[in-house]
C-alpha positions in Angstrom: -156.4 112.2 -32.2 -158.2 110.8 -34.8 -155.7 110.7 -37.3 -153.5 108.4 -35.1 -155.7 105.3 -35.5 -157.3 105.2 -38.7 -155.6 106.3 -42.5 -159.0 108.3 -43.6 -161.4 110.4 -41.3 -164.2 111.0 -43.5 -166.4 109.0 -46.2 -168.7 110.0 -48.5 -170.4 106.6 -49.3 -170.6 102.9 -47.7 -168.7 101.7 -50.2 -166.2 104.4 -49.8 -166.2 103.2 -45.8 -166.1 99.2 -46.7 -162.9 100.3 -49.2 -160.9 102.6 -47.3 -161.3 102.8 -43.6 -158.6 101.0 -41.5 -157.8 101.2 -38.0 -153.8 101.4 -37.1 -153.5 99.1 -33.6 -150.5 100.1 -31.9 -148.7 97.9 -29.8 -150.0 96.9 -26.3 -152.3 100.2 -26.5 -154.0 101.4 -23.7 -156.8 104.2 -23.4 -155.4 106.0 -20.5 -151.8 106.9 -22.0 -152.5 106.8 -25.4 -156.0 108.9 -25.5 -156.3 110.6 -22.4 -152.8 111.1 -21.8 -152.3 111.8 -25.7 -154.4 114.7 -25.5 -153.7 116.2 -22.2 -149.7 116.3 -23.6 -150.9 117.7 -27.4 -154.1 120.1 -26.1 -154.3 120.2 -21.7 -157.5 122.9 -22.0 -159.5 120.6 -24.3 -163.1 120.6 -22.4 -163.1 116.4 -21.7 -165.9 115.8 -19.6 -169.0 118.5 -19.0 -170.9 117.3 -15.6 -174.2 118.4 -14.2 -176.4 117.0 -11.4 -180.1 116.8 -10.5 -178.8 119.3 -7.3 -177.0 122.1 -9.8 -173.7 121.6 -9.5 -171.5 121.8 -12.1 -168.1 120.4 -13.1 -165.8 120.7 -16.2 -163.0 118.6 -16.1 -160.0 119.3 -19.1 -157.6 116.5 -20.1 -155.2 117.6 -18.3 -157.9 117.7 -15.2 -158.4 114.0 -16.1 -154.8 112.5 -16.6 -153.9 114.3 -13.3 -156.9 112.4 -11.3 -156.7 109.4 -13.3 -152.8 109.2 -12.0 -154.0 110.1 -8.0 -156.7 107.7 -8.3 -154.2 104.8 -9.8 -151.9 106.0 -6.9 -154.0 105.6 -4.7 -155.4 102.0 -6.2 -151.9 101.2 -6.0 -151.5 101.4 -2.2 -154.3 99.3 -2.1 -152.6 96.4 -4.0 -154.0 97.1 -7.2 -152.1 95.9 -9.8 -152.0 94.0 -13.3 -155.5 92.1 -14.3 -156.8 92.7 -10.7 -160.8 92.7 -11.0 -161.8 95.7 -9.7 -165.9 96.4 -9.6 -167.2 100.3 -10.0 -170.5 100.7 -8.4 -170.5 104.7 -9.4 -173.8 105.8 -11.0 -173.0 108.2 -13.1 -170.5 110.2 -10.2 -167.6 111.7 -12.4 -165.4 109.7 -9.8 -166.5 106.6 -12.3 -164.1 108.6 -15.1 -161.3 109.0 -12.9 -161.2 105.2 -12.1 -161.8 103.7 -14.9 -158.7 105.4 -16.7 -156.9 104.6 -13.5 -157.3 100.8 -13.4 -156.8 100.9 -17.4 -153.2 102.8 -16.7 -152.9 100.3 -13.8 -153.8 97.1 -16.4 -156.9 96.2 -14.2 -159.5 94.7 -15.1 -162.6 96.8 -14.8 -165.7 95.7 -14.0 -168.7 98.6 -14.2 -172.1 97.6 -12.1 -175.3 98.8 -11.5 -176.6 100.5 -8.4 -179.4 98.3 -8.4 -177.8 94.9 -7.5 -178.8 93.7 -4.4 -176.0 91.2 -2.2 -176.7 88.3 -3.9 -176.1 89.5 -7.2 -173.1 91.4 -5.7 -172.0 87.8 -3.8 -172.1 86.6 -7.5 -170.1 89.2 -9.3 -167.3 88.9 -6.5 -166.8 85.2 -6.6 -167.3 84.4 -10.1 -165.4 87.0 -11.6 -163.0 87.1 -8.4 -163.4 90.7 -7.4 -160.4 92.5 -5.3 -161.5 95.8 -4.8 -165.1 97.4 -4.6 -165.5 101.2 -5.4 -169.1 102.9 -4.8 -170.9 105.4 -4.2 -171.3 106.7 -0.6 -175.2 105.8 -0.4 -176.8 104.0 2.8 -178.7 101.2 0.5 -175.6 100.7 -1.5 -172.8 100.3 1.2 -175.5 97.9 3.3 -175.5 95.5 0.3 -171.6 95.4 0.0 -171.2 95.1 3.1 -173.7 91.8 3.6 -172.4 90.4 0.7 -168.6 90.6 2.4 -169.1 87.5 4.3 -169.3 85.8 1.3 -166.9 87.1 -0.6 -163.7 86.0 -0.2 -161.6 87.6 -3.0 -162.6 91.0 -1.9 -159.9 92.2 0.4 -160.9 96.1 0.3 -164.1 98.4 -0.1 -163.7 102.0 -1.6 -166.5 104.6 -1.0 -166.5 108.1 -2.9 -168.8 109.2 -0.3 -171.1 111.3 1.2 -170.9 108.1 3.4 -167.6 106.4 4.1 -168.5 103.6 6.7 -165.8 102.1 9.0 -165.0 98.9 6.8 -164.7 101.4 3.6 -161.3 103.6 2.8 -162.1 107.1 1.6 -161.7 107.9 -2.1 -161.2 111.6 -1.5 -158.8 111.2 1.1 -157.2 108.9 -0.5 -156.8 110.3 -3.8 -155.4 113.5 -2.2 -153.2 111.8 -0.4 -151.8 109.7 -3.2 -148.2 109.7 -3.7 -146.7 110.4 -7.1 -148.4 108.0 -9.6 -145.6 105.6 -10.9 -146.5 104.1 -14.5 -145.7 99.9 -14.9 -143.1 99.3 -16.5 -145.3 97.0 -19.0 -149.4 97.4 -17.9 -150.7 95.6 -20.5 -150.6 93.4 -23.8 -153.2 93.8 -26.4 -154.7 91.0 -25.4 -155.1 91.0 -22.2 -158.4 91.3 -20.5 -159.4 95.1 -19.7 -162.8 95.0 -19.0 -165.7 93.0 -18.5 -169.2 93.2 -18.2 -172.0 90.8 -16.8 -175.2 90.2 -19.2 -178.2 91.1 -17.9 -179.9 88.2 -19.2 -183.3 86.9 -20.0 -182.2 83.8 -18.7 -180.0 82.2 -16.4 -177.0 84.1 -14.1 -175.3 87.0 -16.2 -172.4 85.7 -17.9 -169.2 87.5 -17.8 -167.9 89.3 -21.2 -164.4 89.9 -21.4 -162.5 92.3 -23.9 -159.1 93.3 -24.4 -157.3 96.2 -24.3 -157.8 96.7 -28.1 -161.8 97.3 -27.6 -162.0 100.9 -27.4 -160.1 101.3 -30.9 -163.3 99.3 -31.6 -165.8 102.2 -30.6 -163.9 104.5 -33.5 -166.6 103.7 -35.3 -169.3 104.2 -32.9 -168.1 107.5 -31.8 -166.9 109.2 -35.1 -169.0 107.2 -38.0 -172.3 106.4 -36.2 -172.4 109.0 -33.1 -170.8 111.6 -36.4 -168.6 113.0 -34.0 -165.8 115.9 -33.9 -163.8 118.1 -31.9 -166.8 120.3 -31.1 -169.4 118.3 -30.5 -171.0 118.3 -27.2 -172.4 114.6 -26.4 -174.7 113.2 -24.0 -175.9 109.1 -24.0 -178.5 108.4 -21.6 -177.2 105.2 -20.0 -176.2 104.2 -16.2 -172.4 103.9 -16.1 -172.7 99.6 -14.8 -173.9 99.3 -18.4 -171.9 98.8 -21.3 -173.6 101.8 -22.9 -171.6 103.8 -21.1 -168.3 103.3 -22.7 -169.9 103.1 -26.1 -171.5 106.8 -25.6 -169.4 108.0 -22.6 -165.7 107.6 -22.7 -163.6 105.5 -25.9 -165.1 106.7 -29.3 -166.4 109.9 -27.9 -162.8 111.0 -27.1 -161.2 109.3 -29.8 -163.0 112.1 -31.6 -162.1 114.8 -29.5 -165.9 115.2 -28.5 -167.0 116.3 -25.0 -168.5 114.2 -22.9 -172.1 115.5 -21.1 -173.4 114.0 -17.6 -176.1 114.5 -16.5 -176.3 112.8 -13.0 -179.6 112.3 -11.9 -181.7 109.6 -10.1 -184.9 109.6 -11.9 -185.3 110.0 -15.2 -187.7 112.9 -16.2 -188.5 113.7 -20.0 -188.8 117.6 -18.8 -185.6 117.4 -17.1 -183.2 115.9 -20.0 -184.9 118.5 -23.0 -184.1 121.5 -20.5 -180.4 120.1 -20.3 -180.4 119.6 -24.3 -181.5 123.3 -24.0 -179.4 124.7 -21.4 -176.2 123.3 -22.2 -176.4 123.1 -25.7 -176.0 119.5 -26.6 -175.0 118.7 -29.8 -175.6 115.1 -30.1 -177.6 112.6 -28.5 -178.1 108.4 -28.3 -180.4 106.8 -26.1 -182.7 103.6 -26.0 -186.2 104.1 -27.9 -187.8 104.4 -24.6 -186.1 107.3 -23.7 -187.4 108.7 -26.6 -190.9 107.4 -26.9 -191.3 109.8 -23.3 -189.5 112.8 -25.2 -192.4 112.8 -28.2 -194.7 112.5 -25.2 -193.9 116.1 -23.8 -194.4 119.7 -25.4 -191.0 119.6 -27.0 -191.9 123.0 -28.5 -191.7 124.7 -25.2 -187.8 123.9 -25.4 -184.6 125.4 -27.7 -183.2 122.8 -29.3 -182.2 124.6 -32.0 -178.1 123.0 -30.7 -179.3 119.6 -31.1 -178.1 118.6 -35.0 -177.5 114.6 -34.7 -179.5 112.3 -33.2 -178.7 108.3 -33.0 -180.8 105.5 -30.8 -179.9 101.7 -30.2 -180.6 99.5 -27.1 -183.8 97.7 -28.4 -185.2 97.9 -32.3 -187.1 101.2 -33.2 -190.7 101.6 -34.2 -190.7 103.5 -36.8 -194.1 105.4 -34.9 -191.2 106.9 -32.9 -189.2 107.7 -35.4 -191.6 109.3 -37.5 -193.0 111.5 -34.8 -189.5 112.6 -33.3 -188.6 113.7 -36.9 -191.9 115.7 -37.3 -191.4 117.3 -34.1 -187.3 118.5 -34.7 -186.3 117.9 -38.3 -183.8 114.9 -37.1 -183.7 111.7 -37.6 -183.0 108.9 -35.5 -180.0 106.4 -37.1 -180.6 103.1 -35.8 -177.8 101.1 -34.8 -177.2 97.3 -32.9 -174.8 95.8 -31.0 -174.3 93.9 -27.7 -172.6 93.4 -24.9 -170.1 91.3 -26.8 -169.5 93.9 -30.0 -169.2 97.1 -30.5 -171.6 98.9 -33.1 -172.3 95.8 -35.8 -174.7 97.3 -37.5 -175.7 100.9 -38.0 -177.4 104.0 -39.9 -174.3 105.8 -40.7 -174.7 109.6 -41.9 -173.7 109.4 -45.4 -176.8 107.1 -45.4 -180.7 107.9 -46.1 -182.0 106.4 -42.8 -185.1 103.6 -43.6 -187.4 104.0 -40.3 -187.7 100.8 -38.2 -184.2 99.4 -39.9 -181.0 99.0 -37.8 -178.4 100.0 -41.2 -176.2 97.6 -43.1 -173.4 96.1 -41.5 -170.2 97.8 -39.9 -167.3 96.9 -42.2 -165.1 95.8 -39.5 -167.7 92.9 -38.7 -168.4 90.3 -41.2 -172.1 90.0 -40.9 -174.1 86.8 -42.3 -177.8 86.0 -41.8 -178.4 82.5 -41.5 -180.5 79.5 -41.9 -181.4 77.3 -39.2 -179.2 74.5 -41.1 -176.0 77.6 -41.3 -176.4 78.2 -45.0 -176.6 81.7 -46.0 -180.3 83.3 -46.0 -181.5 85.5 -48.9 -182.6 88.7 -49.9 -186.2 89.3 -47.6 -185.6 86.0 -46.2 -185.3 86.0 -42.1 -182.1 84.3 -40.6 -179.6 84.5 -37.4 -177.7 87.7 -37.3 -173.9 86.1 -36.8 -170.1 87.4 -37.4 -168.2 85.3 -39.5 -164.6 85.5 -37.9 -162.5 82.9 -40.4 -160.7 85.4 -42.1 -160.0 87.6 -38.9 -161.8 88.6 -35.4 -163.0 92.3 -36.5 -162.0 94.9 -33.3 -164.1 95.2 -30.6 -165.4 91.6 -30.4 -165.4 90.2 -27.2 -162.5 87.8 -26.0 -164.4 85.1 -24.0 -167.1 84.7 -21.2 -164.5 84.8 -18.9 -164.2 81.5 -16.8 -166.5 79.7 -19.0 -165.4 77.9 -21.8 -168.6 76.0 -22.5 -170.5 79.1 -23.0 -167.9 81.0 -25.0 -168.1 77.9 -27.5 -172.1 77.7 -27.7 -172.1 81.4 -28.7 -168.4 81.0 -31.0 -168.1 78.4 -33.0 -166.3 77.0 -36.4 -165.3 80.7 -36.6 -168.8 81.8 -36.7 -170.1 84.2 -33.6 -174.0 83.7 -32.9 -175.8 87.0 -31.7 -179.3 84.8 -31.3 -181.3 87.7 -32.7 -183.0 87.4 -36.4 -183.0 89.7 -38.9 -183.9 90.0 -42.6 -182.4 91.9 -45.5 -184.0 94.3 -47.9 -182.9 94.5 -51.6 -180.6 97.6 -50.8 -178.7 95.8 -47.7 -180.8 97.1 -44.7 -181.4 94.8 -42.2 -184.3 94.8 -40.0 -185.0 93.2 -36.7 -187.1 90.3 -36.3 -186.3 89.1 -32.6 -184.2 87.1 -30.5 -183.8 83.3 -31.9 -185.9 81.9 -28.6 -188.8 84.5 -29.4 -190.2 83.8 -32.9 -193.7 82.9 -33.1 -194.8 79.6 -35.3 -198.1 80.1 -35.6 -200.3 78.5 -38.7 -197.2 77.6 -40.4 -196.3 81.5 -40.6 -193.3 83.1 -38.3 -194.1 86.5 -37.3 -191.5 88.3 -35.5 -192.2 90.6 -32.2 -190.8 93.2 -33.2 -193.2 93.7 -36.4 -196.2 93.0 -34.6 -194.9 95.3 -31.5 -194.6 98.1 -34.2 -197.9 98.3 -35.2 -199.3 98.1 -31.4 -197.0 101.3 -30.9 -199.2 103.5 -33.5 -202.3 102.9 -31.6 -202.4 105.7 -29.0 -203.4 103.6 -26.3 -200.4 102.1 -25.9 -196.9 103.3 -24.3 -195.1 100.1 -24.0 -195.7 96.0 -25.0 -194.6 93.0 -25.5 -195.4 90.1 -27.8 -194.7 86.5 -27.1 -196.5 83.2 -28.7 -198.8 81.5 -26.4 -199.4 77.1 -27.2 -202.5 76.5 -29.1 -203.5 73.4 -30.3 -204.9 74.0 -33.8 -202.2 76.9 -35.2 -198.7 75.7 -32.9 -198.7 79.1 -31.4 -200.9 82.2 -31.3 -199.6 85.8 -30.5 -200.2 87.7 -27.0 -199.6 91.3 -26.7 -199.1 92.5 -22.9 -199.7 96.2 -23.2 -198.6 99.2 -20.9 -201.9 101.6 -21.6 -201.2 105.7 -21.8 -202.8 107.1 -18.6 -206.1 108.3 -20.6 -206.9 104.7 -21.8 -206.1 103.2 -18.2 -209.9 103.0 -17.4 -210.9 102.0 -21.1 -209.2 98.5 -20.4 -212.2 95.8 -21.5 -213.0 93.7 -24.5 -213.8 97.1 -26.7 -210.4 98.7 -26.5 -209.0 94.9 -27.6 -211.1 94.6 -30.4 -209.9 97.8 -31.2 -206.6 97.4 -31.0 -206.8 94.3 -32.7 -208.7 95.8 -35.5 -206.1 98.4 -35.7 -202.8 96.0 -35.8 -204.6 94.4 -38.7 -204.4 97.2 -40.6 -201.6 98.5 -39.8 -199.6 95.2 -40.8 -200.5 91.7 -42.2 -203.6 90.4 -40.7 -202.4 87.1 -39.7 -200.0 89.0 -36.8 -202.6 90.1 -35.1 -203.0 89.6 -31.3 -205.8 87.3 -30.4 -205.2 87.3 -26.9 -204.2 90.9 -25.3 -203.9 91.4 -21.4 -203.4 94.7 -20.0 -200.8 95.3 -17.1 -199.5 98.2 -14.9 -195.9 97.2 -16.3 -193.3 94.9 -17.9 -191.6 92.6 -16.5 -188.2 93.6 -17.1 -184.2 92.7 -16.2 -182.0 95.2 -14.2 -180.7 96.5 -17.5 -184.7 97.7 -19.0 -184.8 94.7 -21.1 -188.1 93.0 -21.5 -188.1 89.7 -19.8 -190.7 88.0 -22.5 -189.6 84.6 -21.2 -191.1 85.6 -17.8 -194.3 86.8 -19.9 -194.2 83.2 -21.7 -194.1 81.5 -18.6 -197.0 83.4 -16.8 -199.0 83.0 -19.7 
């Protein structure tokens, strides 16, 4: 499959990559017929999707499984009035059901619109009218069909509610029934152009309503590169990312570069995360490859890993916030693998990344993704240089690289803040090393001034994660008259430290960030709290910190 998109599969150096990889974009492509379908017509047994729950049951699913309920579940969409750039929302967990419809409303040339569980009806109310929602489709769970339903009177553009069950109320059609039901699937004559909108994702935001990111039907040609050159992907490779399906994680680690490859798809569909849980699933089912956030994996180092056999486990990569390098190092003492860093948003696919022909440099996110012409700049747009700390942006004058986002849809204002004089502003800093790594800094807003220095989060937030006191914090820059700013940590203690909270554990802490980096980062002010204050997406909110403080 891979062969169909790109002129070379493999690379033996960056500057091999930067030189010779090219992606082929056919004309109006869509994922549905020209992946899924692809493969269920050239190899119908290929193992697609390997599904697990917390309750032990167990579901493959072939692509020839998937193009046959991908076509009921358009069907079925269709008798619902489902047609061409319709905005249809998927409130699915991480129910395989979420597969079948997605690939359905992409064959249909729908606009997709993944969600979180967790919304409650006013941020539902929101999605529906500023995005202009149609259809609903969740999962059959009290909490969840209570807040659609509230938010209904309220919604105007939503003429239908889907549930998948084990509750189907009144006011909802029934995804099963209907899906069995389904009349033969007929295929639009034309579903889509290129650049039509496919799917779209709200922000979580620090700040301020989510905004709504829009990309085109050429976005998961995008994810070639995060599935086959960062995940390192094949035909035999079993993957699993750890991410909700309402967050755009999911398609980057669960569907479009994954099968591009040819991989397999694991899901494990739980409804708390436990650290024991997901190294017995690495064991049990043999997973051969695994991406998740460093939180994720700052729990994993925390258990007796060597009580498991993860012997299967060859290829490890981790994105979502920066990486300490604490993490790194231990998770690479305790299996042999390392973790390669990569960063992207919402709005891209993989920008930057630690791809496998590359020695890894702990606590760096790579060197750029030759489809994305990545700049640092200054704060007056000149080019920043060598160790020098600028804006992370994607210079788009000579084309837009694949996988950038279209627009925020319905706001034009926005889209030109963020997109400008061809230049596309991430608003996080970064600084290069003499061998083209970049490393984090922070996002734009959350610098600290302090004393004339600027110390970046990040940095300081590293060296608070060696101490073993601490499982999670956050730095922000408090006002202070004399030196502009002066840094706070607000730490998350490990549950042996909980009752050593007082001023000896912060002189000690403080004492130990100084060595650990440059003394002037150190935290003078350190508060201890039970937890982070944190968006529905696991981001730190450090704005809410800032304004507490």
């Amino acid at each position: 499959m891979l062969e169909r998109f790109v002129e070379k599969t493999s690379f033996e150096s960056q500057e091999d990559f930067i030189k010779n990889f090219r992606v082929k974009v056919p004309e109006n492509f869509n994922f549905g017929y020209d992946v899924v379908d692809e493969w269920a017509k050239t190899n119908p047994d290929k193992k697609a999707l390997c599904w697990t729950n917390d309750k032990g049951e167990h579901r493959d699913f072939t692509f020839a499984e998937l193009k046959e309920y991908s076509d009921r579940t358009a069907s079925f969409f269709q008798s619902l009035g489902i047609g061409h750039g319709d905005k249809v929302m998927l409130i699915l967990k991480r129910r395989y059901e979420f597969w079948f419809s997605i690939i359905a409303l992409h064959k249909l040339g729908a606009v997709v619109i993944p969600a979180t569980h967790l919304l409650t009806k006013k941020d539902i109310v929101y999605r529906n009218n500023a995005a202009g929602i149609k259809l609903i489709v969740c999962v059959g769970e009290e909490l969840i069909t209570r807040q659609v339903l509230e938010a209904m009177p309220e919604s105007p553009s939503v003429g239908k509610l889907v549930s998948i069950g084990p509750l189907v109320p009144d006011s909802f059609y029934d995804f099963r029934k209907g899906t069995e039901e389904a009349g033969p699937f007929v295929r639009p004559a034309r579903p889509n152009a290129n650049e039509d909108i496919s799917i779209m994702y709200f922000t979580s935001g620090t700040t301020g309503n989510p905004k709504m990111v829009a990309h085109d039907f050429t976005y998961p040609l995008g994810h070639i590169v995060t599935g086959s050159f960062w995940h390192n992907l094949h035909e035999d490779s079993l993957h699993l990312t750890i991410a909700d399906t309402g967050w755009g994680k999911a398609v980057w680690g669960k569907l479009y570069g994954q099968w591009i490859a040819g991989a397999t798809v694991f899901v494990y569909d739980h409804e708390k995360f436990t650290p024991a849980d997901m190294l017995r699933m690495i064991q049990d089912y043999r997973i051969t490859s695994l991406c998740a956030p460093p939180t994720i994996f700052r729990f994993l180092i925390r258990e007796d890993m060597s009580r498991y056999d993860l012997s299967s486990l060859r290829y490890c990569t981790i994105a979502g916030e920066a990486l300490n390098p604490a993490v790194y190092e231990a998770f690479f003492n305790l299996t042999g693998i390392s973790l390669m860093e990569g960063f992207g948003q919402t709005e891209t696919t993989i920008t930057i990344a630690t791809f496998p022909w590359m020695k890894p440099k702990p606590g760096s996110m790579g060197v750029p993704n030759p489809q994305y012409d990545v700049d640092l700049i200054r704060p007056d747009g000149t080019s920043a240089e060598d160790g020098e700390q600028g804006e992370i942006v994607v210079r788009t004058d000579k084309n837009k690289p694949l996988g950038l986002f279209k627009e925020y849809y319905r706001d034009a204002r926005l889209t030109h803040e963020a997109w400008h004089n061809d230049i596309y502003h991430t608003g996080d800093v970064a600084w290069r090393d003499e061998d083209g790594y970049l490393w984090f800094v922070g996002r734009t807003d959350d610098v600290i001034k302090s004393s004339g220095y600027r110390i970046g989060p990040f940095e300081v937030e590293s060296a608070l994660m060696t101490h073993p006191s601490v499982v999670e914090c956050a730095i922000t820059g408090v006002p202070d008259e004399v030196r502009g700013q002066v840094v706070k940590a607000t730490i998350v203690l490990s549950g042996e430290y909980k009752d050593k909270a007082g001023e000896a554990l912060i002189r000690e802490i403080q004492d130990h960030v100084k060595k650990v980096t440059a003394p002037y980062k150190y935290p003078r002010i350190i508060e201890f709290v039970d937890e982070l204050p944190k968006t529905i997406s696991g981001k730190i909110r450090r704005v809410e910190i800032r304004n507490k403080s």
